[in-house]
Phi, psi and omega in degrees: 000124173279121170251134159263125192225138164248172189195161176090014182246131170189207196267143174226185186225160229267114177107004195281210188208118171220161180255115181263118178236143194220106212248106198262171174225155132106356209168122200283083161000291199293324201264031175218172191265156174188159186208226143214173148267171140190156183228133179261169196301161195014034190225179244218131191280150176227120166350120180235336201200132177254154157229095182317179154268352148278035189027027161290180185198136184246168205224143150317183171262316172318307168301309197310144184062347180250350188246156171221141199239127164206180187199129168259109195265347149333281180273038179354074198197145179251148168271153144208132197260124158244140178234182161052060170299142176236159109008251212273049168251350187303109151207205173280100160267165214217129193239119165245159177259113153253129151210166215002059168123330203246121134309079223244158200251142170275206193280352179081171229198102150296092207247142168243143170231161174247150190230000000 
């Protein structure tokens, strides 16, 4: 059974920094593609960061130059380093898994920026 436990989300004020940490069971990182989501209050969930299994890593356009995507396969568990927090980085992050097809999510992690 795959389980995602996110984890490292909380209130930050506008330039600040948290570490999103996404801690699997049930399933090997390093050999899947995995990432994060996020969704803010009434909007449409959005794509912020892939890490491959060849650790390439892709970035949203939102995100791109303040986030970093890493993975430790020691801990199987994935990052996301966010720096330069803005106000509207606030939502739910949601950290995934694909293997054969399915895509499975954890329960997400609150980050707030404060303004």
């Amino acid at each position: 059974q795959v389980q995602l436990v996110e984890s490292g989300g909380g209130l930050v004020q506008p330039g600040g920094s948290l570490r999103l940490s996404c801690a699997a069971s049930g399933i090997m990182f390093q050999l899947r593609t995995t990432g994060w989501y996020r969704q803010a209050p009434g909007k449409q969930r959005e794509w912020v960061a892939t890490i491959s299994s060849g650790d390439s890593t892709t970035y949203g356009d939102s995100t791109k130059g303040r986030f970093t995507i890493s993975r430790d396969n020691a801990k199987n568990t994935v990052y996301l380093q966010m720096n330069s927090l803005k106000p509207e980085d606030t939502a739910v992050y949601y950290c995934y898994v694909f293997r054969d097809g399915t895509r499975y999510w954890g329960q997400g992690t609150q980050v707030t920026g404060s303004s």
